[in-house]
C-alpha positions as CSV (number, residue, x, y, z in Angstrom):
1,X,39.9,19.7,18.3
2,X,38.5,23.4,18.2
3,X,35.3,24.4,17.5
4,X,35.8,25.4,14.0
5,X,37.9,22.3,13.4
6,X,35.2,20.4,14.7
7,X,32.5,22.1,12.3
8,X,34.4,21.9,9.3
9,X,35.3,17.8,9.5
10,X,31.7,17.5,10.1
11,X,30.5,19.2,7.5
12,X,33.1,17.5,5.1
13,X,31.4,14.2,6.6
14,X,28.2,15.2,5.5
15,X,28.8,16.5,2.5
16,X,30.4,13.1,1.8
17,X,27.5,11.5,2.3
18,X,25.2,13.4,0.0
19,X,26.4,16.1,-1.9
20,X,24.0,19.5,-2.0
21,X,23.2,18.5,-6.2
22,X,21.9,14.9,-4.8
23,X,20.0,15.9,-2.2
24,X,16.7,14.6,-2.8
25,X,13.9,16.8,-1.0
26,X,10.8,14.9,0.1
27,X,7.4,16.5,1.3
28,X,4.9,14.2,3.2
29,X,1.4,14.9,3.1
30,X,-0.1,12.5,6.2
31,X,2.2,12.3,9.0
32,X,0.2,9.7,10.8
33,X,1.4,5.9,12.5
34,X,2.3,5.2,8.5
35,X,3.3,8.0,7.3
36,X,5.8,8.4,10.4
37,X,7.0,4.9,9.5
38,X,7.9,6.1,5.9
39,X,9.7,9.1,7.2
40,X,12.1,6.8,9.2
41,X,12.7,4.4,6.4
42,X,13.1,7.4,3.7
43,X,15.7,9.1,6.3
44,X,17.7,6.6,5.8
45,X,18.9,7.1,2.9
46,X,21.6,10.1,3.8
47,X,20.7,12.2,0.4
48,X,16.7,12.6,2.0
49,X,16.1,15.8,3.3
50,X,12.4,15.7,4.9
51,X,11.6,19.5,4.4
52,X,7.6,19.9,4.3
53,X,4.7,18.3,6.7
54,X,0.9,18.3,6.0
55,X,-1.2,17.6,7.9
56,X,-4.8,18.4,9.3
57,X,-4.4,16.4,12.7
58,X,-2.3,19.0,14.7
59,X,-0.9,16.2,16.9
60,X,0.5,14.2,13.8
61,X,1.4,17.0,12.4
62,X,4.0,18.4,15.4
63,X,4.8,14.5,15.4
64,X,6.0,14.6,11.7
65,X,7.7,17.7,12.3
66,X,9.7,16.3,15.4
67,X,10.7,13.7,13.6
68,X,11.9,15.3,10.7
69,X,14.4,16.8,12.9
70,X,13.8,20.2,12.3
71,X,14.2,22.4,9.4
72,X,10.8,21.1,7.9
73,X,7.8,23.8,7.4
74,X,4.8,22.9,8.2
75,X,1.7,22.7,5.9
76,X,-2.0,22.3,7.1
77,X,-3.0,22.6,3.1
78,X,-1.2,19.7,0.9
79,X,-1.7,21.9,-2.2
80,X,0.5,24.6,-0.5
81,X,3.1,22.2,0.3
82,X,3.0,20.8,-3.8
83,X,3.6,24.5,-4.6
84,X,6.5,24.6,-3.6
85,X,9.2,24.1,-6.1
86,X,12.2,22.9,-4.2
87,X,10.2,19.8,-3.3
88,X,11.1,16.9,-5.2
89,X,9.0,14.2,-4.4
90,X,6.0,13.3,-1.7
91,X,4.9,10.6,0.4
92,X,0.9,10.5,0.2
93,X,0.3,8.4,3.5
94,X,-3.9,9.5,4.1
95,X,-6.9,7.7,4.2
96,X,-7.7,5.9,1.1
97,X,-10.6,8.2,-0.4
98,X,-7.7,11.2,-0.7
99,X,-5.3,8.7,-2.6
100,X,-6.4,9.8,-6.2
101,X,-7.4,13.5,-6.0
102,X,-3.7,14.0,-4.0
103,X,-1.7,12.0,-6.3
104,X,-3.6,13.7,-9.5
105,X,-2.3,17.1,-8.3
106,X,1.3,15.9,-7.4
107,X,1.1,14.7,-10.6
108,X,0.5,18.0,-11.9
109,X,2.8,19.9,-9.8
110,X,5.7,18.0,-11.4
111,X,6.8,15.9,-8.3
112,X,7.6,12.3,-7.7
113,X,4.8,10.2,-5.1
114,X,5.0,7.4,-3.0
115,X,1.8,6.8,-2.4
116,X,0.1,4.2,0.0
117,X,-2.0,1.6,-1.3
118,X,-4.9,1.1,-2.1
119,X,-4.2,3.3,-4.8
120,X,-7.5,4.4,-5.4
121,X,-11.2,4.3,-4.1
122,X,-13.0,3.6,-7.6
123,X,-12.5,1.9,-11.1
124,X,-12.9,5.3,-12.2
125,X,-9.9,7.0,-10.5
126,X,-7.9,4.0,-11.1
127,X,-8.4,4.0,-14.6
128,X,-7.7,8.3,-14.6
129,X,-4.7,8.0,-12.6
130,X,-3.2,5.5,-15.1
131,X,-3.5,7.7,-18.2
132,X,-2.6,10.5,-15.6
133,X,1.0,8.7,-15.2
134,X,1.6,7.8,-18.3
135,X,1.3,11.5,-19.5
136,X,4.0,12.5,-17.7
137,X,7.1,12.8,-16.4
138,X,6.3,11.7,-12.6
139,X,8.0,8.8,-11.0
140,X,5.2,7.3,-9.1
141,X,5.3,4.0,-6.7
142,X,2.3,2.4,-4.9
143,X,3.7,0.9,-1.5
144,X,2.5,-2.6,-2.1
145,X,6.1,-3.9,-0.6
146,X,6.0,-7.0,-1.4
147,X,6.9,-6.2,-5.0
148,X,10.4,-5.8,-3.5
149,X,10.6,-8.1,-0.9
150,X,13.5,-10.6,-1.8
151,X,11.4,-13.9,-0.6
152,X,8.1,-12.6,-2.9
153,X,10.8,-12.2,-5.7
154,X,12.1,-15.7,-4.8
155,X,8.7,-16.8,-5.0
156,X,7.9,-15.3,-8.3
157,X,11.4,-17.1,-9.6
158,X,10.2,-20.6,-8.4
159,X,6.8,-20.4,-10.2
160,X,8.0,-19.2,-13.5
161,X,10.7,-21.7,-13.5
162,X,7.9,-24.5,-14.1
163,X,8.4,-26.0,-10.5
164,X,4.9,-26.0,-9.9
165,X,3.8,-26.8,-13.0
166,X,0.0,-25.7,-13.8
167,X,-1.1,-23.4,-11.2
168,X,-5.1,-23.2,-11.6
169,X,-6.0,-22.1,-7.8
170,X,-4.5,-19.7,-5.1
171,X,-5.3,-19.9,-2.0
172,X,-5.0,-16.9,0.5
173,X,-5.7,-16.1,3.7
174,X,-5.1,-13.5,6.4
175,X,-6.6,-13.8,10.5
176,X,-6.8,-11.6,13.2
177,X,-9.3,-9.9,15.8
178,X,-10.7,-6.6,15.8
179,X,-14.0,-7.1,17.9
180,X,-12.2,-6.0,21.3
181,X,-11.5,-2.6,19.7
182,X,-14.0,0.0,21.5
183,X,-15.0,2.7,19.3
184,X,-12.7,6.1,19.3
185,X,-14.9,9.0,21.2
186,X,-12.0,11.7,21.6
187,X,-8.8,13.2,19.8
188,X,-6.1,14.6,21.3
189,X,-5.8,18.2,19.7
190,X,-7.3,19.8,17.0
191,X,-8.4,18.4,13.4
192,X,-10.0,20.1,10.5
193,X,-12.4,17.8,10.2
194,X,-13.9,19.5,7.0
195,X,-10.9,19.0,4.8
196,X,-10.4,15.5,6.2
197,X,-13.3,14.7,4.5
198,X,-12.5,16.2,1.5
199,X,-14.3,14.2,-1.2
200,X,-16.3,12.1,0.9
201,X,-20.0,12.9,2.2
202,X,-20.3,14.8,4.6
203,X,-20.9,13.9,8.7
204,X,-20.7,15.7,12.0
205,X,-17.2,15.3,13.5
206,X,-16.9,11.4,15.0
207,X,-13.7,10.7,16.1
208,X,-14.8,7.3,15.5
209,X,-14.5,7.7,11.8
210,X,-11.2,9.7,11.7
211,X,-9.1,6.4,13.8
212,X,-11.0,3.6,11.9
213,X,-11.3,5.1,8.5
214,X,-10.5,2.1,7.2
215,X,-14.2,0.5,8.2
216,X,-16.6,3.4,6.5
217,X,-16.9,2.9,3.1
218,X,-17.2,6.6,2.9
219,X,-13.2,6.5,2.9
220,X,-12.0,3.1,2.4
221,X,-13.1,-0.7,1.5
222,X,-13.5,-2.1,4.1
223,X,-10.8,-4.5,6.0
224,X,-11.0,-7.0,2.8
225,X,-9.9,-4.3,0.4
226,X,-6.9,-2.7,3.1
227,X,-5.4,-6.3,3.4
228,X,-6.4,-7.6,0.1
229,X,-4.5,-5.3,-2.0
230,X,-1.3,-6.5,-0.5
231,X,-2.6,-10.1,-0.9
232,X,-3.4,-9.7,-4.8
233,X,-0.9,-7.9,-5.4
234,X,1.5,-10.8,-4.3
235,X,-0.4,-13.2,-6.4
236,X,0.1,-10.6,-8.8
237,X,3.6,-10.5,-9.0
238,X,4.2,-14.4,-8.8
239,X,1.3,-15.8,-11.0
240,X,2.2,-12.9,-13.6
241,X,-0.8,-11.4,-14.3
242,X,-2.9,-8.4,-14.3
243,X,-6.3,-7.7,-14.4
244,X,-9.0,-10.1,-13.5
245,X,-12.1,-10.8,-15.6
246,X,-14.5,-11.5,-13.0
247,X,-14.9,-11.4,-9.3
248,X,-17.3,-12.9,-6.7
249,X,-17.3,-12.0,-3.2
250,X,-19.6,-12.8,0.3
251,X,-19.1,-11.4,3.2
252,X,-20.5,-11.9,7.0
253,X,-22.3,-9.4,9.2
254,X,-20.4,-6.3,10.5
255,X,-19.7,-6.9,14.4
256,X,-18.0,-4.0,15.1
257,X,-20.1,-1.1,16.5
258,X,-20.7,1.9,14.4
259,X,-19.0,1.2,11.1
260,X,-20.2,-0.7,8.2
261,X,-17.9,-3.1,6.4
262,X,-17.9,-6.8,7.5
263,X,-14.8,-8.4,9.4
264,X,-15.4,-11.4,7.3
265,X,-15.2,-12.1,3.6
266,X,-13.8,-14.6,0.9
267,X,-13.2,-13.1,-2.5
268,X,-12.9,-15.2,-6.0
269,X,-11.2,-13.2,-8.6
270,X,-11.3,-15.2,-11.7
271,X,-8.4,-14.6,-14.6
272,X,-7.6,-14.9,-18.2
273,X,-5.1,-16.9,-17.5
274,X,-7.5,-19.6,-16.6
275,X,-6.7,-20.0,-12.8
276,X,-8.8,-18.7,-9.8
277,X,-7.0,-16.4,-6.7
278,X,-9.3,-17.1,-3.5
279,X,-9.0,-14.7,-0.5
280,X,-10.2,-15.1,2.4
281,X,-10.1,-12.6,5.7
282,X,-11.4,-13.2,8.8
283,X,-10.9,-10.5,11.6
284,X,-13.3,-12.4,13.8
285,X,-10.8,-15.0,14.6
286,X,-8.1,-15.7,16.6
287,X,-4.7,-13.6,16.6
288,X,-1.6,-15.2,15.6
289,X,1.7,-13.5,15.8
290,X,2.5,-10.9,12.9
291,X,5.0,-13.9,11.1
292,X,2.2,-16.3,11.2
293,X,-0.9,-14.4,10.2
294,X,-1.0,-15.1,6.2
295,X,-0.7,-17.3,3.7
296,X,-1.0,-17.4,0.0
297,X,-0.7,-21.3,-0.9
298,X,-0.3,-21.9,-4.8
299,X,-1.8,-25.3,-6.0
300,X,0.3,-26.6,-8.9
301,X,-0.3,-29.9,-10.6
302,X,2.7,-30.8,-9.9
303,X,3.6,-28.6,-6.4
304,X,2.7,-26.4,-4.0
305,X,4.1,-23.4,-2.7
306,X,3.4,-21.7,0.6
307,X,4.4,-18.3,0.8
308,X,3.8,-15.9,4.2
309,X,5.0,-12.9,5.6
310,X,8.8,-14.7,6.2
311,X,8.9,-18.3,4.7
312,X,8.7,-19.4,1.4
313,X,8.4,-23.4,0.7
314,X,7.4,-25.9,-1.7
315,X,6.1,-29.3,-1.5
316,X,6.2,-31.6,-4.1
317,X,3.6,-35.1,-5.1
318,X,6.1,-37.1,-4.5
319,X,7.1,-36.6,-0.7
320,X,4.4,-33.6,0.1
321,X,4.1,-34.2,4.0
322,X,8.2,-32.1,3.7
323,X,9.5,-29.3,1.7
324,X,12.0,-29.4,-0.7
325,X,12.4,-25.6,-1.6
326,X,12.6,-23.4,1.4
327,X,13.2,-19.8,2.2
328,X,12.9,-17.0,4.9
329,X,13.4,-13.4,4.9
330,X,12.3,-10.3,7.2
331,X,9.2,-8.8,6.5
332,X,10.4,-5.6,7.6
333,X,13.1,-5.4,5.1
334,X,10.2,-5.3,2.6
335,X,9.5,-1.8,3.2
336,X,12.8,-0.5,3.5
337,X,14.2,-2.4,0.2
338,X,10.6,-1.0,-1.6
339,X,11.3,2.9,-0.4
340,X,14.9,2.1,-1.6
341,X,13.9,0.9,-5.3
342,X,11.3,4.3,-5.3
343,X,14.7,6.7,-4.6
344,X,16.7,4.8,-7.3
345,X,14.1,5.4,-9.8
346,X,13.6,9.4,-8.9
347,X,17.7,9.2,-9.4
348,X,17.8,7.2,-12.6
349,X,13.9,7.8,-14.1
350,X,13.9,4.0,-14.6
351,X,10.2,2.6,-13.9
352,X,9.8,1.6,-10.3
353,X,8.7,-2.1,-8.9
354,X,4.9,-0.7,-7.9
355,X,4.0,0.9,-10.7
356,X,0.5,3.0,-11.1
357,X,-0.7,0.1,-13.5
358,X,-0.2,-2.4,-11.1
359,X,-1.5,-0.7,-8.4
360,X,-5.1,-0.7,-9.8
361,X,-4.6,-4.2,-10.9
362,X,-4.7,-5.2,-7.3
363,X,-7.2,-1.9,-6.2
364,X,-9.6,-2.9,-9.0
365,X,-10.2,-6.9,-7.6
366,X,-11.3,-5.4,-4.1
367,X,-13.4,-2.3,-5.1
368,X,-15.0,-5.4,-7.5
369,X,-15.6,-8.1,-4.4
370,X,-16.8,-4.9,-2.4
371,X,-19.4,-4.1,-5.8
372,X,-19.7,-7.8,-5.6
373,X,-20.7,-7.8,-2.3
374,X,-23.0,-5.0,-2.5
375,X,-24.9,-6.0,-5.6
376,X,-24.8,-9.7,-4.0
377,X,-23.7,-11.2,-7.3
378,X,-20.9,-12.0,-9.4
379,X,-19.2,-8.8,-11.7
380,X,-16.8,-8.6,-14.7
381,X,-14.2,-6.2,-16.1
382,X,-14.7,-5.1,-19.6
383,X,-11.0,-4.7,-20.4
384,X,-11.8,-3.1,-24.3
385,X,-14.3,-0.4,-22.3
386,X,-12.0,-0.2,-19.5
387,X,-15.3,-0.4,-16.7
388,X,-16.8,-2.5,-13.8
389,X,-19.8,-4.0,-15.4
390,X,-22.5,-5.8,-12.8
């Protein structure tokens, strides 16, 4: 085979794969551990292009642009990369207190987002972003994966088939260790610190703060709220519900050095639906492996059913010492299968699995045990006035 022989099956091949008028042309903005993740699960898909990167890390931004595998331009201001028209849809993988004001302006710059969760930092945003969505024309997803994961859905089918009968109480929990984790006191190339703090106040550069984000309520909620969206979000989706009415939350003292959210908390959200989801994180305890590490148990009047990461089973009255439903799947698959349903609704402009909506349903109950926590009493959601009220 010659070289233009060569050139031209190839290029058939490709275009095969994805014709030029399918092509869909995805922009990250965050090109972190995360955000590097999504790239690899959205490149998949043979009709992704990645053609833009922003970020303000230097070192995760030549990272994202490596892995795009050339061909994407590079960004260091996320409002120059949604000006771009030929961009179809973002990934918006940052810290948690850029969530809102990022997706407001892909919103308004016509694309379609997949944006990490927590969707949002406040009731407020939550509540803004909503209307925002429903005003127009986006396609947005929140990555809360679970709403895809085949063994969740499974779940979800078991419960509203009546197998557990009246499910008043749902137990959850999630354990690991953070304590052996030594503050960060350097960074490996350059980072605009100023823009990475964006909305938040403001502090001298602490390298600290940019690798544990997640642990300064300045940019996020605390461990509780990062792990805690996932977890009532999966109650979520198999109870059936929505907003909560009430939650109540305590927490232990913070441990690790420097930030200021505890490693320890157990939430109560309380629900219309008369029943009670109970969360409980602990990253003061031991570490199991990644299969092992959770577990939402739903308390029927009738059954129980214990649902982790990879097993799903239920145990009955009669005989509950053995299941009698039982499932496994790969937790992995649960991001790949939830980037998939996000590509078939930018192609089809059919509603996606995470909607905006249901996002904040599960953003609203942590932001409300961290209010809970903070005020050290018990607060409610006024669903007419659409508030936090303490």
């Amino acid at each position: 085979m010659n070289r233009r022989t060569f050139l031209l099956s190839t290029g058939t091949a490709m275009l095969l794969q994805a014709a030029p008028s399918d092509r869909i042309h995805v922009g990250i903005i965050g090109s972190g551990g995360r955000g590097q993740l999504l790239m690899k699960v959205f490149m998949s898909d043979p009709a992704v292009l990645i053609t833009a990167v922003a970020d303000v890390y230097e070192p995760n931004l030549e990272a994202g642009l490596s892995l795009a595998k050339g061909g994407a331009k590079a960004y260091r201001q996320y409002k120059e990369l949604l000006a771009d028209k030929a961009i179809d849809a973002v990934i918006i993988a940052t810290p948690e207190h850029w969530h809102a004001r990022m997706l407001q302006d892909a919103i308004a710059a016509g694309k379609d987002v997949y944006v990490e969760k927590p969707l949002c930092h406040t009731a407020d945003e939550g509540v803004a972003l909503m209307d925002a969505v429903r005003n127009s024309k986006s396609i947005v997803q929140v990555g809360m994966q679970r709403r895809s994961y085949d063994l969740y859905q499974k779940a979800r089918d078991i419960h509203a088939a009546g197998a557990l009968g009246n499910v008043r109480l749902v137990r959850s929990w999630w354990i690991n260790n953070s304590l052996n984790q030594q503050p960060a006191t350097t960074l490996e190339g350059p980072l605009d610190w100023e823009q990475w703090q964006g909305p938040a106040p403001r502090h001298p550069l602490d390298p600290n703060r940019f690798r544990n984000w997640r642990a300064y309520t300045d940019y996020a909620g605390g461990i509780v709220a990062d792990q805690g969206a996932h977890i009532y979000d999966s109650i979520h989706l198999i109870r059936g519900v929505g907003f909560p009415s009430a939650v109540t939350a305590s927490g232990g003292r913070v441990h690790m050095p420097k930030v200021d959210t505890p490693e320890t908390v157990v939430v109560i959200a309380e629900y219309p639906e008369d029943f009670l989801g109970v969360f409980t994180i602990n990253y003061a305890g031991m570490r199991y492996p990644t299969r092992l590490d959770q577990l939402n148990q739903f308390d029927g009047d009738q059954a129980r059913m214990d649902v982790g990461r990879e097993s799903v089973a239920v145990y009955t009255q009669a005989k509950p010492e053995l299941p009698v439903d039982t499932a496994t799947g790969s937790f992995s698959a649960a991001t790949e299968a939830h980037v998939r349903n996000f590509l078939d609704c930018v192609r089809t402009r059919s509603q996606p699995n995470g909607t905006v909506e249901k996002g904040f349903h599960a953003a609203l109950v942590v932001h409300m045990a961290n209010v809970s926590l903070k005020q050290g009493r018990r607060v409610r959601w006024n669903s007419e006035a659409r508030r936090v009220e303490v």
